[in-house]
mmCIF file of the C-alpha atoms, coordinates in Angstrom:
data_MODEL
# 
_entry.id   MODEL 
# 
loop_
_atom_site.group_PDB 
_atom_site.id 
_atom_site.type_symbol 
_atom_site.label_atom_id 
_atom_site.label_alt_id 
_atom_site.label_comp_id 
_atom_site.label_asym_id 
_atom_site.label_entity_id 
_atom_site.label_seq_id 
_atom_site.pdbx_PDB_ins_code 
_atom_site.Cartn_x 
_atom_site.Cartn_y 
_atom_site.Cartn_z 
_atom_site.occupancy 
_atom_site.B_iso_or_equiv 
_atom_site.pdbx_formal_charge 
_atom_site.auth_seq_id 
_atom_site.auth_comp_id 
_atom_site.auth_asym_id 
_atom_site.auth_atom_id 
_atom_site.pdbx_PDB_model_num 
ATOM 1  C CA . UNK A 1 1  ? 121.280 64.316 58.693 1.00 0.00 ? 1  UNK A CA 1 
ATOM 2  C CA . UNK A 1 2  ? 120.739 68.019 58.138 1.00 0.00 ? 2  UNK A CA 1 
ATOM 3  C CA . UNK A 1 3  ? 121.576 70.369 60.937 1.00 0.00 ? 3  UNK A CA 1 
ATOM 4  C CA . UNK A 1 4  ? 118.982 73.288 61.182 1.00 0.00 ? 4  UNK A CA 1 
ATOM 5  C CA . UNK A 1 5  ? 119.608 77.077 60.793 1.00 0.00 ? 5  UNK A CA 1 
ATOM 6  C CA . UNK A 1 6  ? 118.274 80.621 60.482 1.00 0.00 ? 6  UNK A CA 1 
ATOM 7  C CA . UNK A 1 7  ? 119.560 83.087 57.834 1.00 0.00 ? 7  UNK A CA 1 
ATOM 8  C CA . UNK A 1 8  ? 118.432 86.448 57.784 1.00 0.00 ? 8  UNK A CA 1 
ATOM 9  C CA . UNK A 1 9  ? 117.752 88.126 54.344 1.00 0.00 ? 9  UNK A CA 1 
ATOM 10 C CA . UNK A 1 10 ? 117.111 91.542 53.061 1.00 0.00 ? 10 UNK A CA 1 
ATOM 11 C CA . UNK A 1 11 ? 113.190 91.785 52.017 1.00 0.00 ? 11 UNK A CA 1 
ATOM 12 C CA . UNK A 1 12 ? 114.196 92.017 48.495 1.00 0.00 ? 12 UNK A CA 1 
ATOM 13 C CA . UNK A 1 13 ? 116.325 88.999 48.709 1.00 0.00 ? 13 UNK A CA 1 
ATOM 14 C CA . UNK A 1 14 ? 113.556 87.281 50.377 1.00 0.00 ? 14 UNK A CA 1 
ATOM 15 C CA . UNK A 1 15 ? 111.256 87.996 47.382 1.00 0.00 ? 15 UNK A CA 1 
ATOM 16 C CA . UNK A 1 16 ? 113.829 86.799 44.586 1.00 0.00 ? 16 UNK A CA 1 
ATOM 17 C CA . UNK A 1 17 ? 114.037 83.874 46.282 1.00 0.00 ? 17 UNK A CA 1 
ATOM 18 C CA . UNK A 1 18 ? 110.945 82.791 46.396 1.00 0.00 ? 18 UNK A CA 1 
ATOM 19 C CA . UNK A 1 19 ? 110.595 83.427 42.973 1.00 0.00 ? 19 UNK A CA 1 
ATOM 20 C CA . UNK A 1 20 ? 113.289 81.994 41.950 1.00 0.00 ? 20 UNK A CA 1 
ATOM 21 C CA . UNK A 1 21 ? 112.242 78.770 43.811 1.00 0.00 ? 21 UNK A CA 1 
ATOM 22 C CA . UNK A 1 22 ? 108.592 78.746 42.718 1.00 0.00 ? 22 UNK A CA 1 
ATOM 23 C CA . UNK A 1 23 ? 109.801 79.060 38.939 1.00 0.00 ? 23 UNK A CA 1 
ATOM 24 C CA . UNK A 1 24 ? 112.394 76.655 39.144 1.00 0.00 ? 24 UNK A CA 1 
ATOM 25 C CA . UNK A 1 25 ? 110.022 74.115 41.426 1.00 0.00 ? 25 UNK A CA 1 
ATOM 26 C CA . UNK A 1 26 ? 111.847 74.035 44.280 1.00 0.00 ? 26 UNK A CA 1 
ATOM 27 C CA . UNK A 1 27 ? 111.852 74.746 47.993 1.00 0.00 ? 27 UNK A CA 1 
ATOM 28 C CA . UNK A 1 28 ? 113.781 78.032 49.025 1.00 0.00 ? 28 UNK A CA 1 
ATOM 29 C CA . UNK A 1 29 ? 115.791 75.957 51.644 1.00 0.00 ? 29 UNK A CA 1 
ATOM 30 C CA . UNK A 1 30 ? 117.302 73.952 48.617 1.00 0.00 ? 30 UNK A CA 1 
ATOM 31 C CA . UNK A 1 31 ? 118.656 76.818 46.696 1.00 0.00 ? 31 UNK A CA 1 
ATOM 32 C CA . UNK A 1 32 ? 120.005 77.824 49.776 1.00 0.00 ? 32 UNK A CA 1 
ATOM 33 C CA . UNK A 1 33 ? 121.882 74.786 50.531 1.00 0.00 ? 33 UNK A CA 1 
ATOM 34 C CA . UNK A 1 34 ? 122.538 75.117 46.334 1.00 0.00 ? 34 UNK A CA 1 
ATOM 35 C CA . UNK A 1 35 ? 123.995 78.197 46.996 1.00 0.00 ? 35 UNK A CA 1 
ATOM 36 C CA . UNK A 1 36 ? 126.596 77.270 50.056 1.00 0.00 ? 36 UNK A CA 1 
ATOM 37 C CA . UNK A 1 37 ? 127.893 74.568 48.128 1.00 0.00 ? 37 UNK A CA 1 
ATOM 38 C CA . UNK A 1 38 ? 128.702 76.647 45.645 1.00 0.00 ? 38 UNK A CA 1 
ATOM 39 C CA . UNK A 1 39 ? 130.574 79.150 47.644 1.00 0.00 ? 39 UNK A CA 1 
ATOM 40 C CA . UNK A 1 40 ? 132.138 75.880 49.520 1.00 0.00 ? 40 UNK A CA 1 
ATOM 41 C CA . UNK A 1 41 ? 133.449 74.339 46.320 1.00 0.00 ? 41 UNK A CA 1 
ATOM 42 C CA . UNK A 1 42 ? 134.668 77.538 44.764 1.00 0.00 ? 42 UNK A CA 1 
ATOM 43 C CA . UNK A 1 43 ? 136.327 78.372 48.337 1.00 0.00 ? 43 UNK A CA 1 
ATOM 44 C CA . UNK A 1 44 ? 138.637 74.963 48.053 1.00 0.00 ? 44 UNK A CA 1 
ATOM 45 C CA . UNK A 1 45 ? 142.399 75.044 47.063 1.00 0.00 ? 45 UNK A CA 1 
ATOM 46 C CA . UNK A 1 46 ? 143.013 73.609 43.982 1.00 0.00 ? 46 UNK A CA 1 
ATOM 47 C CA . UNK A 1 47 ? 144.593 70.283 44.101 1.00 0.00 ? 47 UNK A CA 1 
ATOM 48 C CA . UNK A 1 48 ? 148.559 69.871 43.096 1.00 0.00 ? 48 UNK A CA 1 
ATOM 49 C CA . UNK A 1 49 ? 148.755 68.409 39.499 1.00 0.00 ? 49 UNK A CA 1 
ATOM 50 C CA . UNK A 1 50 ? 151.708 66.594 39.908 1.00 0.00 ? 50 UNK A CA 1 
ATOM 51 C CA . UNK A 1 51 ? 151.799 64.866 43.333 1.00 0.00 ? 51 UNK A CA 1 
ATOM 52 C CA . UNK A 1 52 ? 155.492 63.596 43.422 1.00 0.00 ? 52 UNK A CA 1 
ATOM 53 C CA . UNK A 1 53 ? 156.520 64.190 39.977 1.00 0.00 ? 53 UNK A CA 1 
ATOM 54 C CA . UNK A 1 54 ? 160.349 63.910 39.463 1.00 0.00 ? 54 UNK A CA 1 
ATOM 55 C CA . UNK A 1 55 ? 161.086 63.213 43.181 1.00 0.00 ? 55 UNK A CA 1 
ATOM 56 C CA . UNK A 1 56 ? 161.492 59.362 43.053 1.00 0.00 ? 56 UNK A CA 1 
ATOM 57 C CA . UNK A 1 57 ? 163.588 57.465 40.049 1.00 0.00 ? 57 UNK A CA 1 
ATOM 58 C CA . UNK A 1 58 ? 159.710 55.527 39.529 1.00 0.00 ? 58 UNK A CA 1 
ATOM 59 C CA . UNK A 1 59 ? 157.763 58.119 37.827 1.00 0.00 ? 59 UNK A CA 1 
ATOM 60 C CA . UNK A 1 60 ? 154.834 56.221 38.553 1.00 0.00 ? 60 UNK A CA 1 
ATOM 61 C CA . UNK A 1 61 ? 152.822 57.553 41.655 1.00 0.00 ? 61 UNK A CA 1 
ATOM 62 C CA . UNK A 1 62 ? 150.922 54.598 43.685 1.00 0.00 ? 62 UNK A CA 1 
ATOM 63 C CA . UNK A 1 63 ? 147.067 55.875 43.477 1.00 0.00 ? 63 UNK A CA 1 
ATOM 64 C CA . UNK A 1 64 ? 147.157 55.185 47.659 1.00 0.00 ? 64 UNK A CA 1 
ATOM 65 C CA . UNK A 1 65 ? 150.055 57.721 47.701 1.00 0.00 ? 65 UNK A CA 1 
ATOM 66 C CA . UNK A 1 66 ? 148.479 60.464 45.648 1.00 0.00 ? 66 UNK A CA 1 
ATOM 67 C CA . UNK A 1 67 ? 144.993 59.665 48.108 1.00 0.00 ? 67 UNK A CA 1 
ATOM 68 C CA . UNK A 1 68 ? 146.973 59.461 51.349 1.00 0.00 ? 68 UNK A CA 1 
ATOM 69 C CA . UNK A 1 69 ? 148.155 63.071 50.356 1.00 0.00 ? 69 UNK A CA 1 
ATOM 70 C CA . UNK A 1 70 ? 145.156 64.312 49.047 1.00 0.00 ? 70 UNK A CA 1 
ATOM 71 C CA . UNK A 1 71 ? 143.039 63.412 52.759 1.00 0.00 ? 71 UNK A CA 1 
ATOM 72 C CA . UNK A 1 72 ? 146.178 64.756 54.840 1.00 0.00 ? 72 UNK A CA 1 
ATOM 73 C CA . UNK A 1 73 ? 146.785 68.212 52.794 1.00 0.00 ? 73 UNK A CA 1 
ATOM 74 C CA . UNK A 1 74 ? 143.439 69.126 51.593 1.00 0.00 ? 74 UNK A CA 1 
ATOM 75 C CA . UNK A 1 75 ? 141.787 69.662 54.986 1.00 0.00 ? 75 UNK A CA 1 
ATOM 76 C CA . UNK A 1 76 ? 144.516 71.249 56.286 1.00 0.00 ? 76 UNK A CA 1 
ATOM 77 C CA . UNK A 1 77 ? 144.769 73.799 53.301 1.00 0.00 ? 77 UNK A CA 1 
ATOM 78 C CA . UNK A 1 78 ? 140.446 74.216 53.764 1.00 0.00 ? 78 UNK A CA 1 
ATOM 79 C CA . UNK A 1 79 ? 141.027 75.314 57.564 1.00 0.00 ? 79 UNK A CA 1 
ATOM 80 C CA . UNK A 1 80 ? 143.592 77.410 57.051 1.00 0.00 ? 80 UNK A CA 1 
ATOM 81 C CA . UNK A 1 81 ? 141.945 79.223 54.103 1.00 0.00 ? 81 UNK A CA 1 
ATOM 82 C CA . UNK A 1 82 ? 138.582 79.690 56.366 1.00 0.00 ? 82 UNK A CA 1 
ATOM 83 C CA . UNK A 1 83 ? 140.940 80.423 59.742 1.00 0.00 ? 83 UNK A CA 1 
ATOM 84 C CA . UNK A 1 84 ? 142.301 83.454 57.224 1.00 0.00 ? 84 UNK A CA 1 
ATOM 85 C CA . UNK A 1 85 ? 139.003 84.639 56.137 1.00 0.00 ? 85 UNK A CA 1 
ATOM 86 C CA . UNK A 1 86 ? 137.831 84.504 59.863 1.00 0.00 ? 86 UNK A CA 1 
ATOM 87 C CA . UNK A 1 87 ? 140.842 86.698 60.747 1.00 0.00 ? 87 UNK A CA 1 
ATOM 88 C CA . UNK A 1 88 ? 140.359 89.044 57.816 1.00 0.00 ? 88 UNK A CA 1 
ATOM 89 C CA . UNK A 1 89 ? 136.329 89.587 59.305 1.00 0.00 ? 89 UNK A CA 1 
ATOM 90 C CA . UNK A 1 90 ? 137.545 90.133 62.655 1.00 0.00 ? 90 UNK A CA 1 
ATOM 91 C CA . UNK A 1 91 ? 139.976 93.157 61.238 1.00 0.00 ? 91 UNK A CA 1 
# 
């Protein structure tokens, strides 16, 4: 399910839009959506490469652990990130 919005763009955005979309054969609203993924992915922390490395005498990380961590600290890390760009706006 896709929530509905209304962006505002500059009249020259408006027209490189719309030709990007025409010569790439899609709709304008899906290079949008393109486009906010793209900021959302490049706007999440990187993940730890070593998720318990060295702290237990078994070097060998259950995959549940490494997941458990993963949905409790990645979130968490995402909100805070977007609660200090909200702040940084606001200044």
């Amino acid at each position: 399910m896709r929530t509905k919005t209304t962006v505002y763009l500059d009249p020259q955005q408006q027209r490189l839009l719309a030709a990007i979309a025409r010569d790439q054969g899609r709709s304008q609203a899906e290079l949008i959506r393109m486009a906010v993924q793209s900021l959302i992915d490049a706007s999440r922390p990187a993940l730890p490469r070593f998720v318990g490395a060295g702290v237990e005498k078994d070097p060998v990380v259950p995959a549940e652990t490494i997941k458990d961590f993963i949905r409790e600290t990645v979130p968490q890390e995402f909100e805070a990130r977007l609660a200090r760009g909200r702040q940084a706006e606001s200044a």
